[in-house]
VEXTORLUM-768863 format. One line per field, with one value per atom (N, C-alpha, C): atom name; residue number from 0; z, y negated, x. Coordinates in Angstrom, 3 decimals. Example, Ala and Ser with C-alpha at 12.3 -4.5 7.8 and 13.67 -1.06 7.14 Angstrom:
BEGIN
atome: N / CA / C / N / CA / C
num: 0 / 0 / 0 / 1 / 1 / 1
pz: 7.800 / 7.800 / 7.800 / 7.080 / 7.140 / 7.870
py: 5.690 / 4.500 / 3.300 / 2.250 / 1.060 / -0.030
px: 13.190 / 12.300 / 13.200 / 12.850 / 13.670 / 12.900
//
This chain:
BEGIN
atome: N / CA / C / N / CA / C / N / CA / C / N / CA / C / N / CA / C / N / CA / C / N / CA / C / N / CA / C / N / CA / C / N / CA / C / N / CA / C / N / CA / C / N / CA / C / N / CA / C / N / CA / C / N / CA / C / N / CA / C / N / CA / C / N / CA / C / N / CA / C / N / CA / C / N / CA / C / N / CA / C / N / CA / C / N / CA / C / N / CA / C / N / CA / C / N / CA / C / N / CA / C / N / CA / C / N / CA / C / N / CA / C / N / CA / C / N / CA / C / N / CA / C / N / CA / C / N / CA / C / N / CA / C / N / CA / C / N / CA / C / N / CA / C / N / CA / C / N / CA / C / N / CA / C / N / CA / C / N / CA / C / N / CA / C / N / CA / C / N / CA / C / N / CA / C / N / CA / C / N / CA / C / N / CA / C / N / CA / C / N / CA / C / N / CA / C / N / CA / C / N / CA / C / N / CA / C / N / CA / C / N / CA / C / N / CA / C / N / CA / C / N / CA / C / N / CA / C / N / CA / C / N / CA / C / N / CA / C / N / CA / C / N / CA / C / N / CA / C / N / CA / C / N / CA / C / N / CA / C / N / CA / C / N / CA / C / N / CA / C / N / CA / C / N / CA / C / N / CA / C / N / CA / C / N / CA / C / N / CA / C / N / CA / C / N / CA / C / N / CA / C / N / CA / C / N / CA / C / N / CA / C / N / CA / C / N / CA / C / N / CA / C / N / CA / C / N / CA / C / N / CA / C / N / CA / C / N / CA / C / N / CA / C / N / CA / C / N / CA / C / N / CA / C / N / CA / C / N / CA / C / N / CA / C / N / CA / C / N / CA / C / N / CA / C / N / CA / C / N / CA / C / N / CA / C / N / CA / C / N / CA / C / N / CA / C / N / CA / C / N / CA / C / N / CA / C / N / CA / C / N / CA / C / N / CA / C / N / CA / C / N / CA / C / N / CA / C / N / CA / C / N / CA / C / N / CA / C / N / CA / C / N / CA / C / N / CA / C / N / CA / C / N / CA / C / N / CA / C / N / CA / C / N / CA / C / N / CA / C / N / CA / C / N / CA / C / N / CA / C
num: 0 / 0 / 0 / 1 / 1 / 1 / 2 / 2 / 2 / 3 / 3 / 3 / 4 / 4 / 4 / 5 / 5 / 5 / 6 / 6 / 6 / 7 / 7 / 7 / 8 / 8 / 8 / 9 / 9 / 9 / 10 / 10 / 10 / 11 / 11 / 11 / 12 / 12 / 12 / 13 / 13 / 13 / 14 / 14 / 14 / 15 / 15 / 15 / 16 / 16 / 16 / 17 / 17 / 17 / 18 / 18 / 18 / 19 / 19 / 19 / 20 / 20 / 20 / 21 / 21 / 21 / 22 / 22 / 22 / 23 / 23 / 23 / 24 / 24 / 24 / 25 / 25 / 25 / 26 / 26 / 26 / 27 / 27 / 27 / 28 / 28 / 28 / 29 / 29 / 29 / 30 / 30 / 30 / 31 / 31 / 31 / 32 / 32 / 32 / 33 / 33 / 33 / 34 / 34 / 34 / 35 / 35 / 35 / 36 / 36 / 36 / 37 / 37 / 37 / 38 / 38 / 38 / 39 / 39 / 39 / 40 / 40 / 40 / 41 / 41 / 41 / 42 / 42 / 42 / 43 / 43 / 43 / 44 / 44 / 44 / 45 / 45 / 45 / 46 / 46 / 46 / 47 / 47 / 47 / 48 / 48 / 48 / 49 / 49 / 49 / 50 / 50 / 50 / 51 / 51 / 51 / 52 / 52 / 52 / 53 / 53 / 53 / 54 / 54 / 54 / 55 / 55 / 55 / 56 / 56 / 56 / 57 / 57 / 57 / 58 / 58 / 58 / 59 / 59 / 59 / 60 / 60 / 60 / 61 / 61 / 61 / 62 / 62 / 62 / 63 / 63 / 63 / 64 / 64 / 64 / 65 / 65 / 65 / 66 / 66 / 66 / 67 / 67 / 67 / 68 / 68 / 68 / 69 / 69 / 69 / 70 / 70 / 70 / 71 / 71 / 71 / 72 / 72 / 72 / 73 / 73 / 73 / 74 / 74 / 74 / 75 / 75 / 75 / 76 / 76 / 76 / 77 / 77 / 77 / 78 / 78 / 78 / 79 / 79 / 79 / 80 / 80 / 80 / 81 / 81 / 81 / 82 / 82 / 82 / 83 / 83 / 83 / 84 / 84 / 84 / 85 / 85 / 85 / 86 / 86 / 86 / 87 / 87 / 87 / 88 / 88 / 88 / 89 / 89 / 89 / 90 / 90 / 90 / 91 / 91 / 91 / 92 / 92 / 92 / 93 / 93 / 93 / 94 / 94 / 94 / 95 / 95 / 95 / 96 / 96 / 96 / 97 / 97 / 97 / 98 / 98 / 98 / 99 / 99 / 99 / 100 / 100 / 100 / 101 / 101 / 101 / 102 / 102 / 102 / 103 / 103 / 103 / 104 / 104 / 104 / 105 / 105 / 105 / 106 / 106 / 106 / 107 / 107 / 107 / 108 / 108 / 108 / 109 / 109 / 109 / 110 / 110 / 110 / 111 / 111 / 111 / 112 / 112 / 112 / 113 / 113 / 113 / 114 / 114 / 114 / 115 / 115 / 115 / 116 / 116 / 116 / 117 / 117 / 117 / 118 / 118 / 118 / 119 / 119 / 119 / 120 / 120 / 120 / 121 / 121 / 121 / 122 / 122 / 122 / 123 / 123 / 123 / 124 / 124 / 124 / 125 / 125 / 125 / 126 / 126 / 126 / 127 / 127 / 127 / 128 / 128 / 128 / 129 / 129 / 129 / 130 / 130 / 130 / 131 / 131 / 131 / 132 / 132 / 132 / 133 / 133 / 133 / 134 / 134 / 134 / 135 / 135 / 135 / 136 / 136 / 136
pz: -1.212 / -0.453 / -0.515 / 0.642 / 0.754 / 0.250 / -0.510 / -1.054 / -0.332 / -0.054 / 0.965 / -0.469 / -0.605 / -2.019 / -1.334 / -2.361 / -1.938 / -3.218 / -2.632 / -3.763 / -4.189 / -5.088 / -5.395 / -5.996 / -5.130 / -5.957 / -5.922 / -7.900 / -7.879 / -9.010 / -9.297 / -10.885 / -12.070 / -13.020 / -14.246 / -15.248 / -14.362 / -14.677 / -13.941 / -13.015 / -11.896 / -12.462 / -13.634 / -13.584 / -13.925 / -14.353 / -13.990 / -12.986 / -11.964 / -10.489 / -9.872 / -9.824 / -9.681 / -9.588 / -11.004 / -11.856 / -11.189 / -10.658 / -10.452 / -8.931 / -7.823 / -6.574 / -6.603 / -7.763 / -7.450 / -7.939 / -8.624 / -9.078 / -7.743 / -6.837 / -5.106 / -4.538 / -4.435 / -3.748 / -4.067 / -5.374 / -6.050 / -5.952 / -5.562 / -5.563 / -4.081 / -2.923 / -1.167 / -1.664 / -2.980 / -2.625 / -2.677 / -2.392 / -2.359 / -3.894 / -4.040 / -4.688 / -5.089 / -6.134 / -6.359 / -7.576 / -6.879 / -8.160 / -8.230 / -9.623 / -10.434 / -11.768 / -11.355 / -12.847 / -13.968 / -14.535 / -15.760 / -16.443 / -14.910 / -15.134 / -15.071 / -14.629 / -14.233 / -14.736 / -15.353 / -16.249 / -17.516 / -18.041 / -19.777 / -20.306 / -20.955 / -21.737 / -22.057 / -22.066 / -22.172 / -21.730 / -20.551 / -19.815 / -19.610 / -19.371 / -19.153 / -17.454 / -16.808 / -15.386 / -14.645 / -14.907 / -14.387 / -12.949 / -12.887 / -11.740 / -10.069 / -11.155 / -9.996 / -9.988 / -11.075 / -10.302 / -9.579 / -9.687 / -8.581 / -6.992 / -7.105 / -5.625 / -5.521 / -6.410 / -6.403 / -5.578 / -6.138 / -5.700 / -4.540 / -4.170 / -2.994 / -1.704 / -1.949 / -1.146 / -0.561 / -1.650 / -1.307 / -1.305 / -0.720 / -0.457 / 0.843 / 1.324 / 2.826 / 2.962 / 2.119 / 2.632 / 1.128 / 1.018 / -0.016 / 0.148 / -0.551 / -1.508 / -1.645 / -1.343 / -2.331 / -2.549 / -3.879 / -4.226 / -4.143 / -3.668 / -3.928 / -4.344 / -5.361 / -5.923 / -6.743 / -6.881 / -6.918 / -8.006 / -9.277 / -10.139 / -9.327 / -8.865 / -8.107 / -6.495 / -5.912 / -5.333 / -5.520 / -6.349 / -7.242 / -8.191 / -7.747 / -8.798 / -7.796 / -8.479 / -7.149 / -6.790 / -7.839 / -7.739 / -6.579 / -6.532 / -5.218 / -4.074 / -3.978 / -2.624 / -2.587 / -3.661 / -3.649 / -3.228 / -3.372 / -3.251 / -1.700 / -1.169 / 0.222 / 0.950 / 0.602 / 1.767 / 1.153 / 0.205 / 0.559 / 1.030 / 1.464 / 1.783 / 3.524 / 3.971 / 5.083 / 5.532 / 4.957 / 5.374 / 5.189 / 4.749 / 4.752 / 5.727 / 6.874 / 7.902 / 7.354 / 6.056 / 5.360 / 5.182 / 6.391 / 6.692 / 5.272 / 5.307 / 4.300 / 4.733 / 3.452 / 3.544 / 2.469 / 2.830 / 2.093 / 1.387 / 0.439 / -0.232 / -1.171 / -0.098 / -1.010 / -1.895 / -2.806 / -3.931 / -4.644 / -4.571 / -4.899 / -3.910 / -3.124 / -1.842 / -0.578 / 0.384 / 1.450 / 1.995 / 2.829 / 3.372 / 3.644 / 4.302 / 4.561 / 2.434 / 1.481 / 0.813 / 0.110 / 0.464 / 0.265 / 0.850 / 2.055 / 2.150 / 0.879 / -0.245 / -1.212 / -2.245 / -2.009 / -3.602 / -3.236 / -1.877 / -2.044 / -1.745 / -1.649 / -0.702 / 0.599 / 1.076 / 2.317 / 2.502 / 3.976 / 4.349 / 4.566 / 4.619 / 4.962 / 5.863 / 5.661 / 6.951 / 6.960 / 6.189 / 6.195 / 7.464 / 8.337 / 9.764 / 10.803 / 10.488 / 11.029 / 10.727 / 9.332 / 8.632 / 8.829 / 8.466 / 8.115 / 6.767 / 6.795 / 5.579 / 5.706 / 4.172 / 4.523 / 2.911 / 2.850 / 1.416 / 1.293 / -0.344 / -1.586 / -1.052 / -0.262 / -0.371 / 1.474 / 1.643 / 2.781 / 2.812 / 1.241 / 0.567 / 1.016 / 1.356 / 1.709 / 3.023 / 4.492 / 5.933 / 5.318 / 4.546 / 4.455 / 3.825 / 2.684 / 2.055 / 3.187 / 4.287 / 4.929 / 6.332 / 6.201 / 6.690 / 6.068 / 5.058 / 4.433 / 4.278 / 4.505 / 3.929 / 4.966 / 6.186 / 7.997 / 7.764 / 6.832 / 7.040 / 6.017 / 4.733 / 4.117 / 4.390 / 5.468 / 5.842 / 6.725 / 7.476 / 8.160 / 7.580 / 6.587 / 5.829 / 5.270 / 4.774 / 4.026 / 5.041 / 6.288 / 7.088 / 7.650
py: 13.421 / 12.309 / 12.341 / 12.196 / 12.442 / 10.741 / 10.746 / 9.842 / 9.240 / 7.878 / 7.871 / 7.794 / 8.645 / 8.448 / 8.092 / 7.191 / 6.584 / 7.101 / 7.877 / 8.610 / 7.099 / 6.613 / 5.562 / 5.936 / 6.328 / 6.793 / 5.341 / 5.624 / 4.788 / 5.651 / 4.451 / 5.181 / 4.464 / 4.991 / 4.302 / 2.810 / 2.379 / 1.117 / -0.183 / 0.897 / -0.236 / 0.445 / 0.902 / 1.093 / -0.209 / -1.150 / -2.224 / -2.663 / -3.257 / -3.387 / -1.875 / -0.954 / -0.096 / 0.129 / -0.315 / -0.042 / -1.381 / -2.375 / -3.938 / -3.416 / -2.608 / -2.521 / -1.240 / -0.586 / 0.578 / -0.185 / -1.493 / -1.890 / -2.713 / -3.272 / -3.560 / -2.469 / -1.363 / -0.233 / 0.137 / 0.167 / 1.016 / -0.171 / -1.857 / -2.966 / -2.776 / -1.964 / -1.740 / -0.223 / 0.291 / 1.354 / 2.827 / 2.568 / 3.544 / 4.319 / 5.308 / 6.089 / 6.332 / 5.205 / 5.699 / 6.557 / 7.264 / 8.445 / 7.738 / 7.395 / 7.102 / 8.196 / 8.977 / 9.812 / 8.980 / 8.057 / 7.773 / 7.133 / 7.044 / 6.846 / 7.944 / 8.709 / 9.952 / 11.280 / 11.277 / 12.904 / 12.599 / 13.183 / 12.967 / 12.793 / 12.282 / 12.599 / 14.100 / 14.731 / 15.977 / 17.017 / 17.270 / 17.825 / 18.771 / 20.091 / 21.430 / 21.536 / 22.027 / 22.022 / 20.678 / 19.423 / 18.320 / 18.100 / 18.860 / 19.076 / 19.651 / 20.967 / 21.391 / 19.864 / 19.285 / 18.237 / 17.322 / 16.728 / 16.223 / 16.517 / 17.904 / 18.435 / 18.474 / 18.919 / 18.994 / 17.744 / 16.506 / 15.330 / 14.320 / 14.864 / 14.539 / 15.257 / 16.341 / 17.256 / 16.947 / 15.926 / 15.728 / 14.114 / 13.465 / 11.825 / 11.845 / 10.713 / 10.155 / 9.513 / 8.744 / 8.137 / 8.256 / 8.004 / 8.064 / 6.351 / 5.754 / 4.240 / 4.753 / 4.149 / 4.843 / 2.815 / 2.809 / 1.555 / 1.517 / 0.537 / 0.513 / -0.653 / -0.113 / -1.300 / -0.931 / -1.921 / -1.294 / -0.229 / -0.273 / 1.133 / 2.584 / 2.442 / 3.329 / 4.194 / 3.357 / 3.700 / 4.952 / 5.259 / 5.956 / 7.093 / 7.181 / 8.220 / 9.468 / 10.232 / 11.547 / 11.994 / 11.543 / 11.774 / 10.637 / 9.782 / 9.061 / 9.907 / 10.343 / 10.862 / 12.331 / 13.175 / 14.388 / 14.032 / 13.389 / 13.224 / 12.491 / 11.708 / 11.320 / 12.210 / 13.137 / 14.668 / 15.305 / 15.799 / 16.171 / 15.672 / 14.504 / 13.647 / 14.019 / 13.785 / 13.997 / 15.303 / 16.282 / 17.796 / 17.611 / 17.010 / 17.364 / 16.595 / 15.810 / 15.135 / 13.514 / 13.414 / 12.042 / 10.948 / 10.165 / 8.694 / 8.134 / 7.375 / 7.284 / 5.533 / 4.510 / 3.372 / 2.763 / 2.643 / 2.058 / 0.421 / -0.074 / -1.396 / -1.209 / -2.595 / -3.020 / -4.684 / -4.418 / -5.333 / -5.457 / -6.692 / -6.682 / -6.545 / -5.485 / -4.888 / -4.579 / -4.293 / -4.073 / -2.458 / -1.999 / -1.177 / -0.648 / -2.049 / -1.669 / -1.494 / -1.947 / -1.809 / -0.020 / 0.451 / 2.310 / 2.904 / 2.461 / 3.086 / 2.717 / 1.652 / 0.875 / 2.005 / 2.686 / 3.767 / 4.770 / 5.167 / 6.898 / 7.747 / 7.327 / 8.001 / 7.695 / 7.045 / 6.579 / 6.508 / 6.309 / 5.931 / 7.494 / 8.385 / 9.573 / 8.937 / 9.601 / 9.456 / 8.517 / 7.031 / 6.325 / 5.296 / 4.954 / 4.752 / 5.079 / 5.706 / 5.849 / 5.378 / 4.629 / 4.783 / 3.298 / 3.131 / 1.493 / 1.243 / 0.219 / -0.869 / -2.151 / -2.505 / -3.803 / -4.137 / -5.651 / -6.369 / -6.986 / -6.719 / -6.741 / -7.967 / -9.225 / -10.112 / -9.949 / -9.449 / -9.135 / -7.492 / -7.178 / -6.302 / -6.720 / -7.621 / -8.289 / -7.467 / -7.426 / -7.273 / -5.731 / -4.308 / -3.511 / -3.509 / -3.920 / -4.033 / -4.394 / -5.281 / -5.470 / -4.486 / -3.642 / -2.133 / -1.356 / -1.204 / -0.061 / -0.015 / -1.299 / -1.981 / -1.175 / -1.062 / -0.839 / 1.086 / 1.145 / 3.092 / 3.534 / 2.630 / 3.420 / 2.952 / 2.018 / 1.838 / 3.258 / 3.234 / 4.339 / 5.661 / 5.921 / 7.376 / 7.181 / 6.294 / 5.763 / 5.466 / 5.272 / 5.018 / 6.610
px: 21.208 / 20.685 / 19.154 / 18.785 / 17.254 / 16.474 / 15.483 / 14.889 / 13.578 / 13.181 / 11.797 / 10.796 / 9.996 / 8.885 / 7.245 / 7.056 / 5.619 / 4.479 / 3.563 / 2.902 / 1.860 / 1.170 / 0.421 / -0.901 / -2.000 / -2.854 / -3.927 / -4.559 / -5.557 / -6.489 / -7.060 / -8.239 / -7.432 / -7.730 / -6.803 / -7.447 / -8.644 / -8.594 / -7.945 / -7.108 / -6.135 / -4.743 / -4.222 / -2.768 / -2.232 / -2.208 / -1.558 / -1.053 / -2.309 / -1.915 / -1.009 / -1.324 / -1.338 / 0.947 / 1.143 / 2.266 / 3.100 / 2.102 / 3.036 / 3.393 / 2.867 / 2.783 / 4.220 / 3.957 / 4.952 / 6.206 / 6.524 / 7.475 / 8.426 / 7.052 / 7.895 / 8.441 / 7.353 / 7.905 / 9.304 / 10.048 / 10.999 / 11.900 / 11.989 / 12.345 / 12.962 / 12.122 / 12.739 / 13.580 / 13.787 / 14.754 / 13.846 / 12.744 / 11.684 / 11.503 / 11.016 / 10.548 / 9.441 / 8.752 / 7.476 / 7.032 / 5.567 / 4.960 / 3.630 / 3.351 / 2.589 / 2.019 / 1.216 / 0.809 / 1.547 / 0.413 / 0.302 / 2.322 / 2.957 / 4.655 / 5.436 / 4.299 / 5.870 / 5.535 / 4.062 / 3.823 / 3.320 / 3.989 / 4.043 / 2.398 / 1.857 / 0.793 / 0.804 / -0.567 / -0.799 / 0.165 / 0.592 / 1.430 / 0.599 / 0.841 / -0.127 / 0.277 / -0.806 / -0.532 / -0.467 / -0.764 / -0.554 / -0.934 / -1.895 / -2.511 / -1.138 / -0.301 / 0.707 / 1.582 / 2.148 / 3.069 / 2.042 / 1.330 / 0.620 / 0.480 / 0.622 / 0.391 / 2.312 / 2.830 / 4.212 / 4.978 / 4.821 / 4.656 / 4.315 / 2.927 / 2.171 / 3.103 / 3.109 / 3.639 / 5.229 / 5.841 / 7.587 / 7.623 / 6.413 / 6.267 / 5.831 / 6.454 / 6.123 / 5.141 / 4.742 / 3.453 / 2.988 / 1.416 / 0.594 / -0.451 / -0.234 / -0.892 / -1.636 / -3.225 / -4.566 / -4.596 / -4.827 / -5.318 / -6.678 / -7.712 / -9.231 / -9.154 / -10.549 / -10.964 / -12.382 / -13.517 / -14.536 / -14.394 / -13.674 / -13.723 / -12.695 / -11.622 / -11.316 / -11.797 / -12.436 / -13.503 / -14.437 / -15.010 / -15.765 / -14.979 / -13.796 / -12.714 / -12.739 / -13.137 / -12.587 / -11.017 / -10.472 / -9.053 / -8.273 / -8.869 / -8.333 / -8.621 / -10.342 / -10.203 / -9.774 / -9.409 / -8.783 / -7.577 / -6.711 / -5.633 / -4.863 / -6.402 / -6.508 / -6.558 / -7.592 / -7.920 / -6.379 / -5.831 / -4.630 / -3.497 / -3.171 / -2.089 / -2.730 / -3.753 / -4.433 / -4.372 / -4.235 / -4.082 / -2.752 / -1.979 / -0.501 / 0.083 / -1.019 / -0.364 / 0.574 / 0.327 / 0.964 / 0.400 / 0.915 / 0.597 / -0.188 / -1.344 / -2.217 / -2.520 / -2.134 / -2.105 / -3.495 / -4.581 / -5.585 / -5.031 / -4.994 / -5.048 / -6.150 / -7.115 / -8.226 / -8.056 / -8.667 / -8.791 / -9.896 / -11.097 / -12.347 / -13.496 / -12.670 / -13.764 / -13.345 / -13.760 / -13.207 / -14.023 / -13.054 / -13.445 / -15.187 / -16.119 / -17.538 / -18.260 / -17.693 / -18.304 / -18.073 / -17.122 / -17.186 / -18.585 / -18.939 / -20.502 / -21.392 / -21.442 / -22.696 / -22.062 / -21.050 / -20.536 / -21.360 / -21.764 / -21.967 / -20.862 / -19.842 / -18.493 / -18.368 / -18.915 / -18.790 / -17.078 / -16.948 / -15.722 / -14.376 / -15.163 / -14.485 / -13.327 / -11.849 / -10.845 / -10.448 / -11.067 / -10.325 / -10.307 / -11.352 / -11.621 / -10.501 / -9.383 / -8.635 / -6.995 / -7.248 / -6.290 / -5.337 / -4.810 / -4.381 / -4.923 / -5.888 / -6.333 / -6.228 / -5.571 / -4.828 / -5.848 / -5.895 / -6.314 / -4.895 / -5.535 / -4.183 / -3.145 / -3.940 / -2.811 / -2.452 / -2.596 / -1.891 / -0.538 / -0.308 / 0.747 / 1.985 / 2.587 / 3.572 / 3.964 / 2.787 / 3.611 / 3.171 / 2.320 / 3.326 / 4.103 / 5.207 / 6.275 / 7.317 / 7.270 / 8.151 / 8.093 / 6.948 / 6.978 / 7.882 / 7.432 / 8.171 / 9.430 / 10.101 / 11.484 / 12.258 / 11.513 / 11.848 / 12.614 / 11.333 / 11.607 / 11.608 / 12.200 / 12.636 / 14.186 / 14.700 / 16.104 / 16.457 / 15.619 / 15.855 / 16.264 / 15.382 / 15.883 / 17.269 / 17.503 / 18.782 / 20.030 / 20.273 / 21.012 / 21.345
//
């Protein structure tokens, strides 16, 4: 049975939020990947399940928030979800979209993307509810 997986990328001073958002996701049936939940402490190669991962999820979560913002591993993981053609869902928290230009990252692909703030998490959850029925039917 094929699984709908939601990759969740943030910086690791948001794994809380981070861990509470993947607990809705996995609440619609979904499949979420969280590093700091799903690869062991000091795992050698962590790097391949990551791409391992990214690579077998339908859509990819980048959480922002002004400390994740500033993580390169969010936007490594954006440009690869983006070369892999995988729908890419921005949630901001703290900041919004115009404040990524005040980091020095500017906005890269995200101008194209869907960005939603944290309390507006709800209408995508009742997105996702839509298609991850679909895979499941």
């Amino acid at each position: 049975m094929q699984s709908f997986k939601v990759f969740v990328s943030h910086g690791s001073h948001d794994a809380w939020l981070a861990g509470q958002i993947a607990k809705e996701i996995a609440a619609l049936g979904a499949v979420p990947f969280l590093d700091e939940s799903n690869i062991p402490k000091g795992t050698p190669n962590f790097k391949n399940i990551i791409r391992r991962e990214l690579s077998a999820s339908q859509e990819l979560l980048a959480l922002f928030t002004p400390w994740s913002a500033l993580r390169s591993w969010v936007w490594i993981e954006m440009g690869a979800a983006w070369n892999l053609e995988i729908p890419i869902i921005a949630v901001f928290y703290g900041m919004n979209v115009t404040d990524l230009d005040k980091t020095g990252q500017g906005r890269a692909i995200l101008e194209d993307m869907n960005v939603i703030n944290l309390n507006d998490l709800g209408l995508y959850l009742r997105d996702l509810k839509v298609r991850v029925a679909e895979v499941y039917s």
